[in-house]
C-alpha positions in Angstrom: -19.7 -20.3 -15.3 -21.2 -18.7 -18.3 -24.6 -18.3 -19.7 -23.3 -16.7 -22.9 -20.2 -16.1 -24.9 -20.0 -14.5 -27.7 -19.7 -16.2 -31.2 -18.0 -12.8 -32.8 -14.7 -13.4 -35.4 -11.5 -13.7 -33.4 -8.9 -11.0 -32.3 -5.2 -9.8 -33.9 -1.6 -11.1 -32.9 0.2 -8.9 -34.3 2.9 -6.7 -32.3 0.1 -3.5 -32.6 3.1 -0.9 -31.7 1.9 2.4 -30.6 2.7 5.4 -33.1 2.8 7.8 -30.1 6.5 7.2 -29.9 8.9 8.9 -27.5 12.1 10.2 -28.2 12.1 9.6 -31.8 10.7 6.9 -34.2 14.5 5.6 -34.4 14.4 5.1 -30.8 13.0 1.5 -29.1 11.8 2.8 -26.2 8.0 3.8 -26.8 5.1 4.5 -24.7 1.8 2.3 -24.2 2.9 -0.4 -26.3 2.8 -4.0 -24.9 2.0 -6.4 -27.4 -1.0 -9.0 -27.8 1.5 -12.2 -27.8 0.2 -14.4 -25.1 -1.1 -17.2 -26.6 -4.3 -19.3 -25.2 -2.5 -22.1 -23.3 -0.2 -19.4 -21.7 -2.9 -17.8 -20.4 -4.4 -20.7 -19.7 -2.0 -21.7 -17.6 -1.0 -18.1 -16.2 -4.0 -18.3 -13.7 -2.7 -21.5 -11.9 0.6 -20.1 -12.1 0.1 -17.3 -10.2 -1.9 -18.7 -7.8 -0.6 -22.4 -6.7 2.8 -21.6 -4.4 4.3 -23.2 -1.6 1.0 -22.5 0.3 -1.1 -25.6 -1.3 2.0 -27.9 -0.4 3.3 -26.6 2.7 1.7 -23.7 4.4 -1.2 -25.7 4.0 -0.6 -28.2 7.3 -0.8 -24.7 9.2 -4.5 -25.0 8.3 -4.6 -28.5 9.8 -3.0 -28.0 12.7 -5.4 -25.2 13.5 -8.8 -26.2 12.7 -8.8 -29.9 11.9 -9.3 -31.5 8.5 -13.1 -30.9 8.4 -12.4 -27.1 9.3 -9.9 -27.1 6.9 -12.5 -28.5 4.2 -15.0 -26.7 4.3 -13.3 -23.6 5.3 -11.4 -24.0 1.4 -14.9 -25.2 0.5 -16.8 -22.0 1.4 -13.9 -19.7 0.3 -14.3 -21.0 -3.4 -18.0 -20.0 -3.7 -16.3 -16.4 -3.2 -13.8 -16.5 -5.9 -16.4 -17.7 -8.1 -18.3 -14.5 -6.8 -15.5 -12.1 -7.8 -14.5 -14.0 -10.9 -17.6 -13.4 -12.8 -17.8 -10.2 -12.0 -14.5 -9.7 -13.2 -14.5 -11.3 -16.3 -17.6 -10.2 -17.7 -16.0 -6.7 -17.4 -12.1 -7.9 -18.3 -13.6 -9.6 -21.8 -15.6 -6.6 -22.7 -12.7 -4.1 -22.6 -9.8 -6.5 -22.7 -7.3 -3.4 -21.8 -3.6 -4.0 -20.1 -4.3 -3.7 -16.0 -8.2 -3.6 -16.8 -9.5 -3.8 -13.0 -7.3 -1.2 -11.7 -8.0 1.2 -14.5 -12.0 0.3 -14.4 -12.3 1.1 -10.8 -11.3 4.7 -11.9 -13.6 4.8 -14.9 -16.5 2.9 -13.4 -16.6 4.0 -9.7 -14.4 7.2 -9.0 -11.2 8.3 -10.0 -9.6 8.1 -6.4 -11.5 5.2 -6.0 -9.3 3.6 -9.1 -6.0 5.8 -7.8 -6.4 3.6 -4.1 -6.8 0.2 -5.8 -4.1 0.5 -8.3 -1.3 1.2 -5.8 -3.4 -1.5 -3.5 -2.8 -4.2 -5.8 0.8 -3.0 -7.2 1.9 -3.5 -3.4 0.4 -6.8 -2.8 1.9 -8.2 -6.3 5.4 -6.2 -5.2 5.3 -7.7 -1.5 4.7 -11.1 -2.4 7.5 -11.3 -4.5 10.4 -11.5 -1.9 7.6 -14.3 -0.4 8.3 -16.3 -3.1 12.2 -15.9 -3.3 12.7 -16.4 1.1 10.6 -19.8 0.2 12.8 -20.8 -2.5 15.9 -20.4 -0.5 13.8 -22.8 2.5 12.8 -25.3 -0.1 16.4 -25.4 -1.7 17.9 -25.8 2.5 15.9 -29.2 2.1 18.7 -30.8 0.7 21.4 -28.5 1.7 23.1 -25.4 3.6 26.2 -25.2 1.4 24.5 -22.9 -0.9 24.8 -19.4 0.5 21.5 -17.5 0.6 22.7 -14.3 -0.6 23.5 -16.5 -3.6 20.1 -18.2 -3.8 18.6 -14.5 -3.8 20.9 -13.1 -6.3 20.3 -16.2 -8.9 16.7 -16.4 -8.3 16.4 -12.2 -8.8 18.3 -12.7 -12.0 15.8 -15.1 -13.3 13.3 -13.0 -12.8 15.0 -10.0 -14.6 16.2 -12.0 -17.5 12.4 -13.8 -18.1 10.1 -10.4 -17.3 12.6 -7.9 -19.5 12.2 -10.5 -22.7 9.2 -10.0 -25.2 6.2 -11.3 -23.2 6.0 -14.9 -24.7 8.8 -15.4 -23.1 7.2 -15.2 -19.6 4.4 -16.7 -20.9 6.0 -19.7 -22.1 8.1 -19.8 -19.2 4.6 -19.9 -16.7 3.3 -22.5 -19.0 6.0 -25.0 -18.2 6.2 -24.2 -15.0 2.6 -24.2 -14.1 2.1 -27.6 -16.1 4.4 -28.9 -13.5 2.3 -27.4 -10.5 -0.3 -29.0 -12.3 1.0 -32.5 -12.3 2.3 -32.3 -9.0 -1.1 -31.4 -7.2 -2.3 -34.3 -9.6 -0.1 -36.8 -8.7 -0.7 -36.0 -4.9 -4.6 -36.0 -5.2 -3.6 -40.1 -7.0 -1.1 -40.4 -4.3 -3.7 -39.4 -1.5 -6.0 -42.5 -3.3 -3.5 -44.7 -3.3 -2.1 -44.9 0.1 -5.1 -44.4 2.0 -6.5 -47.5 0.3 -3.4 -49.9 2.2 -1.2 -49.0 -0.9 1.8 -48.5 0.9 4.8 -49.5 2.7 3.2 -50.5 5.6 -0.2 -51.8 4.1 -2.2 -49.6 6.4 -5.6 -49.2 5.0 -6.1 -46.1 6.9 -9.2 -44.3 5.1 -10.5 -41.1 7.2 -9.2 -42.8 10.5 -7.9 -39.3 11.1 -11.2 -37.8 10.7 -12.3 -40.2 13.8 -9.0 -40.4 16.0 -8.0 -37.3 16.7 -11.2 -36.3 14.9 -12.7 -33.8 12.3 -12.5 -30.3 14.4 -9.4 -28.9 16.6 -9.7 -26.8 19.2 -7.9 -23.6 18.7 -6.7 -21.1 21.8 -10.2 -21.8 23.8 -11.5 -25.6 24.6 -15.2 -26.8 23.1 -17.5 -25.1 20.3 -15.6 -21.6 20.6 -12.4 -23.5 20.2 -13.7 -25.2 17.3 -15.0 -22.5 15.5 -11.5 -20.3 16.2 -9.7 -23.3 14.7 -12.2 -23.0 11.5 -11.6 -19.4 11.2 -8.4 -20.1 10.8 -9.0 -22.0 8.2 -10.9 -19.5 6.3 -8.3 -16.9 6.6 -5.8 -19.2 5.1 -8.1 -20.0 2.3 -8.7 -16.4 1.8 -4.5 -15.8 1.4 -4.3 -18.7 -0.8 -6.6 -19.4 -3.1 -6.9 -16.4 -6.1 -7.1 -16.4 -9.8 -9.4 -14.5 -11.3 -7.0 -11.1 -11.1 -3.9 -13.2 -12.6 -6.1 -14.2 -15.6 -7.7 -10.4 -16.0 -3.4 -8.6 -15.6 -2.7 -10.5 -18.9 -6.1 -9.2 -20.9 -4.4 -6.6 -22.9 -1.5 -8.5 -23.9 -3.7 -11.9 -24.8 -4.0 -12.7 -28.5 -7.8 -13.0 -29.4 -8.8 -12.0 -26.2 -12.5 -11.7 -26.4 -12.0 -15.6 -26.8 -9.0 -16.5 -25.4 -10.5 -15.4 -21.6 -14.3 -16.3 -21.3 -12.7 -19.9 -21.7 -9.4 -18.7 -19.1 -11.6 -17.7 -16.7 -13.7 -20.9 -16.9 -11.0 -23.4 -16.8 -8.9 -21.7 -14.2 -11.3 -21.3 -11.8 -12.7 -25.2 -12.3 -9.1 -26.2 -12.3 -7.8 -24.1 -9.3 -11.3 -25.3 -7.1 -10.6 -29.0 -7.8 -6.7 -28.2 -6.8 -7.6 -25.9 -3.6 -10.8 -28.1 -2.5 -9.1 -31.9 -3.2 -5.9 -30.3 -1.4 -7.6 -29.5 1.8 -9.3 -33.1 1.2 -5.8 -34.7 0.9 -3.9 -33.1 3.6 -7.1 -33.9 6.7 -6.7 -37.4 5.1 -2.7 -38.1 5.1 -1.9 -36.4 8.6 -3.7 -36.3 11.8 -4.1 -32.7 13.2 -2.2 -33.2 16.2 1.1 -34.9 14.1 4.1 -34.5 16.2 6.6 -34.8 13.1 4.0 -32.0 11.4 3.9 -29.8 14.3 7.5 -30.1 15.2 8.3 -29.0 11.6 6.4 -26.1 11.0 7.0 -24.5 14.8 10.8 -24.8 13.7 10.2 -23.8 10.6 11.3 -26.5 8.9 13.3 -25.9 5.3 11.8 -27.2 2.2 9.1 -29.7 2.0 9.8 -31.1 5.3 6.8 -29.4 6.3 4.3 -30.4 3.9 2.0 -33.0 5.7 2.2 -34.8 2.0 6.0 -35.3 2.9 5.2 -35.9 6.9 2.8 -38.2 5.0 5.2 -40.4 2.9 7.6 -40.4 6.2 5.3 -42.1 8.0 4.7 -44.4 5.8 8.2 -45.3 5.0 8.4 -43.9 1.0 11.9 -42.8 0.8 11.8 -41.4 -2.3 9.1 -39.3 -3.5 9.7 -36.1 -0.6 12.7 -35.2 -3.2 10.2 -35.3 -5.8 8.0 -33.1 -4.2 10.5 -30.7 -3.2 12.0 -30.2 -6.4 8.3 -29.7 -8.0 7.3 -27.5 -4.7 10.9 -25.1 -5.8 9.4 -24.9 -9.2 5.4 -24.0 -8.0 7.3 -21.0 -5.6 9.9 -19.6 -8.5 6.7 -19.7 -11.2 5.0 -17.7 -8.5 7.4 -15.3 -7.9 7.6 -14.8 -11.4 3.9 -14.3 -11.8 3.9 -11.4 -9.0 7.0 -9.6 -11.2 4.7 -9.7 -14.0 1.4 -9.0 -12.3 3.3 -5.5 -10.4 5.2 -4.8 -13.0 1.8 -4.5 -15.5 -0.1 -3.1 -12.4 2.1 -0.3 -12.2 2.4 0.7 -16.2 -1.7 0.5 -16.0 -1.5 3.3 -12.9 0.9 5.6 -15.5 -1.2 4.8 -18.4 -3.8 6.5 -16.4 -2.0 9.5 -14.7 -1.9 8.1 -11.6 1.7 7.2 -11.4 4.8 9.4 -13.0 4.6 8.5 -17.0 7.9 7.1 -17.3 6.7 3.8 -16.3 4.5 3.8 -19.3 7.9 3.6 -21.5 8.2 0.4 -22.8 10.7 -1.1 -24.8 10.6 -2.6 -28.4 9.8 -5.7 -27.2 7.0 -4.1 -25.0 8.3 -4.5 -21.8 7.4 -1.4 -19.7 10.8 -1.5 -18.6 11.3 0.9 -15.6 7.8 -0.7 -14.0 9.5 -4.5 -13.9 13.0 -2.8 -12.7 11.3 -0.8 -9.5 9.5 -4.2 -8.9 13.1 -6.5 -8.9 14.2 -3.4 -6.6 11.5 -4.0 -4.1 12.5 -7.8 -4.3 15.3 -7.0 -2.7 13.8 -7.2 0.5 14.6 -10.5 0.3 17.7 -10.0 1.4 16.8 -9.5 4.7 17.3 -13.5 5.4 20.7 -12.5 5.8 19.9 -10.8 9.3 16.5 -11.7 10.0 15.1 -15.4 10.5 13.7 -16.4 7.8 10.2 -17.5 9.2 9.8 -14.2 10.6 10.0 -12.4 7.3 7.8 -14.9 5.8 5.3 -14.3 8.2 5.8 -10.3 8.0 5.0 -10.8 4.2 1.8 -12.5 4.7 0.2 -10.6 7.2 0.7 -7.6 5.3 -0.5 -9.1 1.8 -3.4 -11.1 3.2 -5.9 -7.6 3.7 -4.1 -6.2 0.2 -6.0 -9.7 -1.3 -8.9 -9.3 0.2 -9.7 -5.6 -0.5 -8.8 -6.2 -4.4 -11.5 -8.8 -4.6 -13.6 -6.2 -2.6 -12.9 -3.9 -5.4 -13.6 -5.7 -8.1 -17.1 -6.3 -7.0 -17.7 -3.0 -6.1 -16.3 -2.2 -9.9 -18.7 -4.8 -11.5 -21.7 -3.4 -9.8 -20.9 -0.3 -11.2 -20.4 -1.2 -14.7 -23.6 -3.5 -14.1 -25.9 -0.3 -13.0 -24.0 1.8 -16.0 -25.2 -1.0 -18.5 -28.6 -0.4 -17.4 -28.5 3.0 -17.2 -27.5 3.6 -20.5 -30.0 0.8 -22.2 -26.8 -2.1 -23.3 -28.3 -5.3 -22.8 -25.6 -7.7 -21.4 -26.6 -10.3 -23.8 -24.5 -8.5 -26.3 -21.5 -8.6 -24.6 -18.7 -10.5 -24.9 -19.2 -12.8 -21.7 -22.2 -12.7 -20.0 -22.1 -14.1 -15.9 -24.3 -16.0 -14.3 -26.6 -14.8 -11.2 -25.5 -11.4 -11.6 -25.8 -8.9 -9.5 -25.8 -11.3 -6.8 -22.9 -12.6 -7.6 -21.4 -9.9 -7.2 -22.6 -8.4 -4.1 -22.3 -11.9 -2.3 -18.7 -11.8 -3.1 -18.8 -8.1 -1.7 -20.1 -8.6 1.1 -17.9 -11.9 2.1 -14.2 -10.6 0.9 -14.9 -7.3 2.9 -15.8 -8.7 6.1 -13.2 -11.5 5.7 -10.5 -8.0 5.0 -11.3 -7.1 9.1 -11.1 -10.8 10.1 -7.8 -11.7 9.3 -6.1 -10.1 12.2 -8.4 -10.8 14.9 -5.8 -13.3 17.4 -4.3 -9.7 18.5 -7.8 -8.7 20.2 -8.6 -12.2 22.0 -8.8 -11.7 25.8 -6.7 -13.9 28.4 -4.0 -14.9 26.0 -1.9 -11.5 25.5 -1.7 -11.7 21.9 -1.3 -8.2 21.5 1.7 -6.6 19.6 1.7 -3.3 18.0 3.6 -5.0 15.2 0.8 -8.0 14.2 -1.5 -5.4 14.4 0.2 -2.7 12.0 0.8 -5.5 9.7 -2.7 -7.0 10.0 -4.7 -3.5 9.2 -1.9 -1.6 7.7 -3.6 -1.6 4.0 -7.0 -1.0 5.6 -5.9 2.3 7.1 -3.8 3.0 4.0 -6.4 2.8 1.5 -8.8 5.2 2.5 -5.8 7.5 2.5 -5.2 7.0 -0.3 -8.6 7.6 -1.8 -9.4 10.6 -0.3 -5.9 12.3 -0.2 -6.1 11.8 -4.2 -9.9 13.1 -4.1 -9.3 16.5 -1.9 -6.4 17.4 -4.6 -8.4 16.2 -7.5 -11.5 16.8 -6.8 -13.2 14.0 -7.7 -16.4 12.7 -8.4 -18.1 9.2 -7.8 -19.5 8.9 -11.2 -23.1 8.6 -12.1 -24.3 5.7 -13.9 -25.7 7.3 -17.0 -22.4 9.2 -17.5 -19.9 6.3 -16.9 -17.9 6.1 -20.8 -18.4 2.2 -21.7 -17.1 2.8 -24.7 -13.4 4.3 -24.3 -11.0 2.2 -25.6 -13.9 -0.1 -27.1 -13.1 1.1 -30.6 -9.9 0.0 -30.7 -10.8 -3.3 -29.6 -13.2 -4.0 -32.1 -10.8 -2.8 -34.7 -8.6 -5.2 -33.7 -11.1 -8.0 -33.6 -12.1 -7.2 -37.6 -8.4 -7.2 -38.2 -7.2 -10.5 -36.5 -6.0 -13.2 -38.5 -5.9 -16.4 -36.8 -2.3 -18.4 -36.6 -1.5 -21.9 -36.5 -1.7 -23.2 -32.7 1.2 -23.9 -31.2 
């Protein structure tokens, strides 16, 4: 993904505790003072994390009832090429400046002030909303066994676990996502093998079954209209699930300024997580066409009804079909796992979102307080407060909030990717502006500007896409709430931005007078400084 990294010396891991101080020195609450103790495998790891859910292993068999298994394909196919877009674009500007919330803050110092002010509180809304996503599918994956359990009782347990990990020293999260995303990791691993396995007659039933689906029903489903239109509805489907699900790139950049050695801990993070996570995201949509036909009545039944648990993945629908008995426990414990790590990724991801908007002025400055342990404290709490939305299970069904949730996060996705490469281009056109060759920095993308404008050009359209069932003639799909939820952060945003402009003033900045270099001499301070530790 790469053309160039850097050889330079490695970077510090040392607490590097602010002496701008509030309060008193005596006191441990300070301001601006997260510290650099993420280690390389947590971050790592942090990108898979964030991104792998219960959408890879259940919401995925939405996808193929939709559009098929060869929509659903090449639909996660396509969308991939468009991460890859955005992530080089992002991390050639993330390793350079390796700053806490570096995307949010750079779309303020490399585009326009207001520009940076709209996608900030953007991407702290779509970290904050999908947090009670998370916890409403851990209380359905946990109903897969049993009701017994109250869900006010799975909210409150699964909130505490999130304050108690996210309001410890960071290595604590960090090693917490490691765990849990090497589980996510062997999971989607063992279902790729599983996939290999069964389809060649290793089963129950000896059915050596292949891509029979692909034939009988066949490869494309016809979605709301019959023939090609059909066919291509049902694929577009399938892109706009892709587009919700499959991320990374800003996970990996939210932990830059508190990675140890980060000018070489995240050319490789970026690499790996985006090889890893396209393997995971492409192989999935593979697995899934190949396990369950489209029109699966066991499949369909489950996810109309809104099925608890994994009793709607088609890698459970699968295994009943085939008579394996035990392994849909397995995969719903491992699933419970994949949504908690999630929802503790989007904790961390707000919570750091929001202290990068106060660092910058752009949010009150007492979420820039951190403690001690630099935890911006206040930033993490407001977040666990917003989770308690959650708790609207207890009057509401829970499919309906689910689906609430991701209509209103799916356009928040979509225009952060659409920032960032508006961001990159910038920084690109300031680079040349101001004579810095990019073969001197850090990380140097490939195909650039390209890259970046391709990446552009998709995520924004794909941002006005996702909402398109309320508009389709004949079927009366219209409701004023699918549409407010669909476009809500499109008509916010530019609110946003220009409401923040008329009162500041602003400018879209000129290349030539963009600062590269704020916050660079720290950085390189702390690279002579760094003194490598034993890996662990």
């Amino acid at each position: 993904m790469s053309s160039h990294v850097s050889s330079k010396p490695p970077i510090d891991t040392s607490d590097n505790e602010s002496p701008d101080v509030l309060m008193g020195s005596s006191r441990p609450i300070t301001a601006g003072t997260t510290h650099r103790n993420l280690k390389p495998r947590h971050i790592q790891l942090i990108g898979i994390g964030g991104t792998i859910g219960t959408v890879l292993y259940v919401q995925i068999g939405q996808g193929l009832l939709h559009g098929g298994p060869g929509s659903l394909f090449i639909a996660f196919s396509i969308w991939c090429t468009f991460v890859l877009a955005v992530t080089l674009s992002v991390a050639e500007m993330v390793t350079y400046l390796p700053i806490p919330s570096p995307f949010i803050r750079f779309a303020g110092r490399f585009v326009d002030d207001a520009f940076g002010f709209a996608a900030g509180w953007n991407f702290f809304i779509f970290e904050a909303a999908l947090v009670p996503f998370e916890v409403v599918a851990c209380n359905l994956i946990i109903q897969f066994w049993s009701d017994a359990v109250p869900v006010g009782a799975i909210i409150a347990i699964v909130l505490v676990l999130y304050a108690i990990l996210n309001l410890q020293a960071v290595q604590w999260y960090g090693e917490s996502e490691f765990w849990a995303a090497l589980g996510k990791f062997l999971l989607i691993v063992g279902l790729i093998i599983f996939t290999f396995i069964v389809m060649l007659g290793g089963n129950p039933k000896g059915d050596r079954f292949g891509f029979r689906y692909w034939n009988d029903p066949g490869a494309f489903a016809e979605l709301y209209y019959p023939g090609n239109l059909g066919k291509f509805l049902g694929f577009l489907q399938c892109l706009i699930q892709a587009s919700f699900t499959i991320a990374g790139p800003d996970y990996v950049s939210m932990s830059a300024g508190e990675a140890v050695n980060p000018r070489v801990t995240m050319p490789r993070a970026f690499n790996s997580v985006f090889y890893r996570l396209t393997i995971f995201f492409v192989l999935g949509s593979l697995c899934v066409g190949i396990l369950v036909p489209y029109n699966d009545e066991e499949l369909t039944a489950a996810l109309e009804n809104s099925e608890t648990g994994a009793a709607g993945s088609p890698y459970v629908v699968a295994m009943n079909r085939l008579g394996i008995k035990v392994l849909p426990h397995i995969v719903n414990a491992t699933v419970l796992t994949a949504a908690f790590s999630a929802g503790n990724s989007y904790v961390y991801c707000a919570s750091r979102s929001l202290y990068g908007l106060a660092l910058e002025g752009k949010a009150p400055k007492f979420f820039a307080i951190c403690t001690k342990k630099g935890v911006p404290i206040f930033c993490v709490a407001l977040v666990l407060l917003i989770a308690l939305v959650s708790f609207l299970q207890l009057s509401s069904s829970t499919a309906v909030v689910l689906n609430w949730l991701v209509s209103l996060v799916t356009a928040s996705q979509l225009i952060n990717f659409s920032v960032m490469c508006v961001t990159y281009l910038c920084f690109y056109r300031a680079l040349q502006a101001q004579g810095i060759s990019r073969d001197s920095l850090p990380y140097k993308g490939i195909l650039q500007p390209y890259a970046a404008w391709y990446g552009l050009v998709g995520t924004f359209i794909m941002t006005f896409v996702g909402g398109y069932t309320v508009f389709l003639p004949l079927y009366g799909f219209w409701q004023v709430s699918d549409f407010l939820f669909s476009y809500a952060m499109i008509g916010i945003c530019p609110v946003l931005y220009v409401g923040w402009k008329l009162i500041h003033k602003t400018k879209i900045r000129k290349p030539a007078e963009i600062d590269l270099r704020q916050d660079l001499d720290e950085i390189e301070e702390y690279e002579r400084n760094y003194v490598p530790q034993p890996a662990s």
